[in-house]
C-alpha positions as a Markdown table, in Angstrom:
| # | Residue | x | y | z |
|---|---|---|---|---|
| 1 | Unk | 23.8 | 65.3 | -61.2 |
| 2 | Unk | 22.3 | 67.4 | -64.0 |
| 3 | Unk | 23.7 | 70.5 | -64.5 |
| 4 | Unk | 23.7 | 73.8 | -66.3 |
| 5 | Unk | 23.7 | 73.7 | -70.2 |
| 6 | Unk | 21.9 | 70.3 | -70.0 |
| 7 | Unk | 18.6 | 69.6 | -71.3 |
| 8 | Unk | 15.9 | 69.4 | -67.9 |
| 9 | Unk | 14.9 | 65.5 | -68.2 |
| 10 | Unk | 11.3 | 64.1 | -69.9 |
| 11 | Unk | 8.4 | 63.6 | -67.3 |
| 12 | Unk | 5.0 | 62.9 | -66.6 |
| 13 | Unk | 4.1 | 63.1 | -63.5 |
| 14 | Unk | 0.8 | 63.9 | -61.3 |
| 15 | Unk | 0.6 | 66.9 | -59.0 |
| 16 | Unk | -1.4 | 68.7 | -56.9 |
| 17 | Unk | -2.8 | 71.6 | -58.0 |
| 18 | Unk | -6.1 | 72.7 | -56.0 |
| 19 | Unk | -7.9 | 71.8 | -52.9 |
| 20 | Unk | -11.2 | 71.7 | -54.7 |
| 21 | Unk | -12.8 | 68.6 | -54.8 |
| 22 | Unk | -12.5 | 67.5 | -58.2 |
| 23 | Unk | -10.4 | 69.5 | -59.6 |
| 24 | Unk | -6.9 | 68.5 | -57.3 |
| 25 | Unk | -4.4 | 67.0 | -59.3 |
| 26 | Unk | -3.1 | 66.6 | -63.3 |
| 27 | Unk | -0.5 | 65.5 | -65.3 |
| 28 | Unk | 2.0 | 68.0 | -66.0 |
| 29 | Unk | 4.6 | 67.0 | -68.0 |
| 30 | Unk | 8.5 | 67.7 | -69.4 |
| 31 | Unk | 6.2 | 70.0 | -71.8 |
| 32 | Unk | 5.4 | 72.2 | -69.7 |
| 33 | Unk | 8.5 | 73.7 | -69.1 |
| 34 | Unk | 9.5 | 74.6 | -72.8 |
| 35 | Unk | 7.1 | 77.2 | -74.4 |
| 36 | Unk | 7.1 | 79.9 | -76.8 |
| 37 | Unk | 5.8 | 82.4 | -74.5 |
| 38 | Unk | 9.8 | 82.7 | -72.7 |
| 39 | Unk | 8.3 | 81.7 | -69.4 |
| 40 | Unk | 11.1 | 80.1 | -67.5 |
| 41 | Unk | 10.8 | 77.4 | -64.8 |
| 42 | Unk | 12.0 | 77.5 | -61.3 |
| 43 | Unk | 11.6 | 73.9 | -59.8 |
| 44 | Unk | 12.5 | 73.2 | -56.7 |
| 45 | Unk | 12.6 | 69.8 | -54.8 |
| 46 | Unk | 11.6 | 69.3 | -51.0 |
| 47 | Unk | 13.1 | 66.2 | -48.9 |
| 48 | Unk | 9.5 | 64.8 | -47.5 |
| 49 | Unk | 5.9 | 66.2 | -46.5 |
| 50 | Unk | 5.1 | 66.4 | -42.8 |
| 51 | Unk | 8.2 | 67.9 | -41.3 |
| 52 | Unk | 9.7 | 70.7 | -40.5 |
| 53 | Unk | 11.9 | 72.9 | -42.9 |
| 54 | Unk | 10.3 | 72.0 | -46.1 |
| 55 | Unk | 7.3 | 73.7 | -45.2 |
| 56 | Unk | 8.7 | 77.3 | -44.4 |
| 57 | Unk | 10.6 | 77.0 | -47.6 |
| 58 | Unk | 7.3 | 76.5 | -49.3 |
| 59 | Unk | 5.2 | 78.6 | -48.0 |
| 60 | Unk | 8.4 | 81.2 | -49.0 |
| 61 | Unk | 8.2 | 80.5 | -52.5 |
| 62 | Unk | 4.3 | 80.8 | -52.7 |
| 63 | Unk | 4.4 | 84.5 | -50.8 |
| 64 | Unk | 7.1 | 85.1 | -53.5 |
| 65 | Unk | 4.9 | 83.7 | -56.2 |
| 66 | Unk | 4.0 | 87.2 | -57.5 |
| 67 | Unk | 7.6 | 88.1 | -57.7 |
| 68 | Unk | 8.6 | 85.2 | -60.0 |
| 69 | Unk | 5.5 | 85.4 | -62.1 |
| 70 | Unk | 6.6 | 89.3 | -62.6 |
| 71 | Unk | 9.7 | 87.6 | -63.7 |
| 72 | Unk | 7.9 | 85.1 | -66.3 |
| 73 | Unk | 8.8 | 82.3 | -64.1 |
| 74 | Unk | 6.8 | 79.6 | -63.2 |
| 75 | Unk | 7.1 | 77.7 | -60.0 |
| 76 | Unk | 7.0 | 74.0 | -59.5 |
| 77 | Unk | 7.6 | 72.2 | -56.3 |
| 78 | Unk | 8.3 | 68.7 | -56.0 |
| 79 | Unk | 9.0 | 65.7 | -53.7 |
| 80 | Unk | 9.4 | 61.8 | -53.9 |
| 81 | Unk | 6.0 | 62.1 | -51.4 |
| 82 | Unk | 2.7 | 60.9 | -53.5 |
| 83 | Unk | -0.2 | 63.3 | -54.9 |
| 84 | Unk | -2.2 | 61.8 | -52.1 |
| 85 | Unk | 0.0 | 62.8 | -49.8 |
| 86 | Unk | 0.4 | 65.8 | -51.1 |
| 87 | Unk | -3.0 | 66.9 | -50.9 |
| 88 | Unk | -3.2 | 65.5 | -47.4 |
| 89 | Unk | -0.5 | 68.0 | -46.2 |
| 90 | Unk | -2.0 | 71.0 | -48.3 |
| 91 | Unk | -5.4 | 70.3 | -46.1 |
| 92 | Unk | -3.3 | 69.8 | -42.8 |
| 93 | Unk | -1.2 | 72.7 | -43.2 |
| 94 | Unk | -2.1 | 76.3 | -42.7 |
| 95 | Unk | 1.1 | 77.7 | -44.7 |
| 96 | Unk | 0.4 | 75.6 | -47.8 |
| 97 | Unk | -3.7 | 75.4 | -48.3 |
| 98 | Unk | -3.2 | 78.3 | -50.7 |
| 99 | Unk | -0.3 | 77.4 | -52.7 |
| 100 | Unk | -0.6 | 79.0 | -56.4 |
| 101 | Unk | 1.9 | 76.4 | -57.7 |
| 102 | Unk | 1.4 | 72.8 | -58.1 |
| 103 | Unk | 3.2 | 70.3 | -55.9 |
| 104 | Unk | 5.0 | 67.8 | -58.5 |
| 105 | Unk | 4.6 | 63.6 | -56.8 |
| 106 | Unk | 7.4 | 61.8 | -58.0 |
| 107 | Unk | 6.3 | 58.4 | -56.5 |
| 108 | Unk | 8.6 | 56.8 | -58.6 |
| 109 | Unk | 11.9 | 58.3 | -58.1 |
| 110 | Unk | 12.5 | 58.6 | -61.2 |
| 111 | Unk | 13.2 | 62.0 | -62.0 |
| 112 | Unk | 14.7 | 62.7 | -59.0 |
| 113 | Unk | 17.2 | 59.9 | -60.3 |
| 114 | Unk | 17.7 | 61.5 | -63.7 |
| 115 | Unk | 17.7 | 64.8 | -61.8 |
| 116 | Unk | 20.9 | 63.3 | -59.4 |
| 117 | Unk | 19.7 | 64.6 | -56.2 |
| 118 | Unk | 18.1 | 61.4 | -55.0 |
| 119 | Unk | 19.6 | 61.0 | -51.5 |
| 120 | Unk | 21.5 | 57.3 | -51.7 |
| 121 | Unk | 20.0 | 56.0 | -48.2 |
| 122 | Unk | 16.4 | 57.0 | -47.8 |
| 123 | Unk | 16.0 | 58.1 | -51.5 |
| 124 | Unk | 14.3 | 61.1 | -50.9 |
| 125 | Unk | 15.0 | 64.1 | -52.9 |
| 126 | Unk | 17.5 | 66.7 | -52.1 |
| 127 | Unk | 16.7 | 70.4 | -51.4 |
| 128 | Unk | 17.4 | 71.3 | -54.9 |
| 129 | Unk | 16.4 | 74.0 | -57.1 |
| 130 | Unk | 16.6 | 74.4 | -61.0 |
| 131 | Unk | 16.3 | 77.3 | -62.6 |
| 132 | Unk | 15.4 | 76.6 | -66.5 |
| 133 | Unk | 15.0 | 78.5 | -69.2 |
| 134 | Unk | 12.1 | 78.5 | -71.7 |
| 135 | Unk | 14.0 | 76.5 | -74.2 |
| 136 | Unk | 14.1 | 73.4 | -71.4 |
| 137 | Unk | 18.2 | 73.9 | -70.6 |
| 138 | Unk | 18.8 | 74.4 | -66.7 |
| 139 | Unk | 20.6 | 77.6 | -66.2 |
| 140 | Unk | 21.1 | 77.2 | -62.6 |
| 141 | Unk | 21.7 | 74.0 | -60.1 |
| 142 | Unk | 21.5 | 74.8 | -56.3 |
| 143 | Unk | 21.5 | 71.8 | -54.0 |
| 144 | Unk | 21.5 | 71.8 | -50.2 |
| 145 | Unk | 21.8 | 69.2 | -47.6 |
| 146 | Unk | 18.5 | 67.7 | -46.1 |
| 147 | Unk | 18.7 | 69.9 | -42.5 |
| 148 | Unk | 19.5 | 73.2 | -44.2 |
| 149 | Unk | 16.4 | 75.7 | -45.6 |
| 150 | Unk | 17.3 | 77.2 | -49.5 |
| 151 | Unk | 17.0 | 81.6 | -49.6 |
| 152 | Unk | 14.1 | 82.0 | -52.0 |
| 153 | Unk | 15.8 | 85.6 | -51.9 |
| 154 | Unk | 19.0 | 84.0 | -53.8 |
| 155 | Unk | 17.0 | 82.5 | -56.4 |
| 156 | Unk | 14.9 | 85.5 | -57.6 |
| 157 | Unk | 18.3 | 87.2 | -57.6 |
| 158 | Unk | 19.9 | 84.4 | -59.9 |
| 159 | Unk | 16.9 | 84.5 | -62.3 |
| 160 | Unk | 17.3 | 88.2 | -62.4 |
| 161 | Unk | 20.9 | 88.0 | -63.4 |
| 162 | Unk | 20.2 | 85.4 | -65.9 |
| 163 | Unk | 17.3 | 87.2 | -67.7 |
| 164 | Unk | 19.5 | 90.0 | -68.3 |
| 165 | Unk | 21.9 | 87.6 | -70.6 |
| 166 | Unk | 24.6 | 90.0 | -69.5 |
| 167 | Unk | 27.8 | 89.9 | -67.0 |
| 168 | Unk | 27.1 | 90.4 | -63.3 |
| 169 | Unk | 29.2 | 91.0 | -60.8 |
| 170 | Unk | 29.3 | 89.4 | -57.2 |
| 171 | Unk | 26.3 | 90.3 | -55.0 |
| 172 | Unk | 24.7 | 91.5 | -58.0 |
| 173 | Unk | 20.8 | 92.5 | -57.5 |
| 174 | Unk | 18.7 | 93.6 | -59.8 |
| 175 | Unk | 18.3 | 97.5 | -61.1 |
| 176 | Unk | 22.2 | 97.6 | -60.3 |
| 177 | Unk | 25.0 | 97.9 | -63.2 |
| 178 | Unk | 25.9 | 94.8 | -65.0 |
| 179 | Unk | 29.1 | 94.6 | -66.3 |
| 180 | Unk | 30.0 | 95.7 | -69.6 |
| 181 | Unk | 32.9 | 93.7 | -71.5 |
């Protein structure tokens, strides 16, 4: 599995980024997460569309949206699902028709195989979440098993501590004392 220090794979992939005919899906690419502007990347990986806990975790991340774009974070979600599919679940779904983030189709696999969180059996994705900074170097790895929902809570908290570049202590939130060596 990728992990922290290491430079967040090359991509092109379609995604869905509006319901609005026309105008629903582009390319978004390894690109997009490296940037002068030090906007960092929170990308986080759902198993498959149409069930059950991915979409609470979803729609958790978009009612948070605000609070990582305060941050300079960006959010991407992403799946092994298509764009098609994708869409189709946006349009079925009252929790996810207004998602402010796009929804990453990785029809191929094949960054979730570069990734390491590819799931050897039914190669689906992982619930896993990177956190990268604007340089394209993942600063934080979280996976969890396929029956267990991530705390979107955790990961604001974990971009928080990072963007301070300073030492903090256990249960650390932000506005509290970092640690001063």
């Amino acid at each position: 599995m990728i992990t922290i220090g290491q430079k967040f794979p090359a991509f092109e992939k379609k995604a869905v980024v509006s319901r609005e005919k026309g105008k629903e899906f582009e390319t978004i690419t390894s690109d997009y997460l490296t940037n002068e502007d030090n906007v960092w990347t929170v990308m986080f990986w759902w198993p498959k569309d149409f069930t059950f806990v991915c979409p609470t975790e979803i729609a958790e991340f978009n009612k948070s949206y605000g609070e990582f774009r305060d941050r300079d974070a960006r959010l991407i979600g992403a799946s092994t699902d298509t764009e098609f599919v994708h869409l189709a679940w946006r349009n079925n779904h009252e929790d996810l028709q207004d998602l402010k983030f796009p929804m990453l189709a990785d029809t191929s696999k094949s960054l979730a195989e570069d990734l390491g969180i590819l799931e050897p059996t039914e190669k689906i994705a992982y619930r896993a979440t990177f956190i990268v900074d604007p340089q394209g170097i993942v600063r934080w790895v979280s996976v969890n098993d396929l029956n267990v929902g991530r705390n979107v809570k955790e990961v604001l908290r974990v971009l928080d501590g990072l963007q301070t570049d300073e030492l903090c202590p256990c249960n650390w939130e932000k506005g509290q004392e970092t640690i001063k060596a």
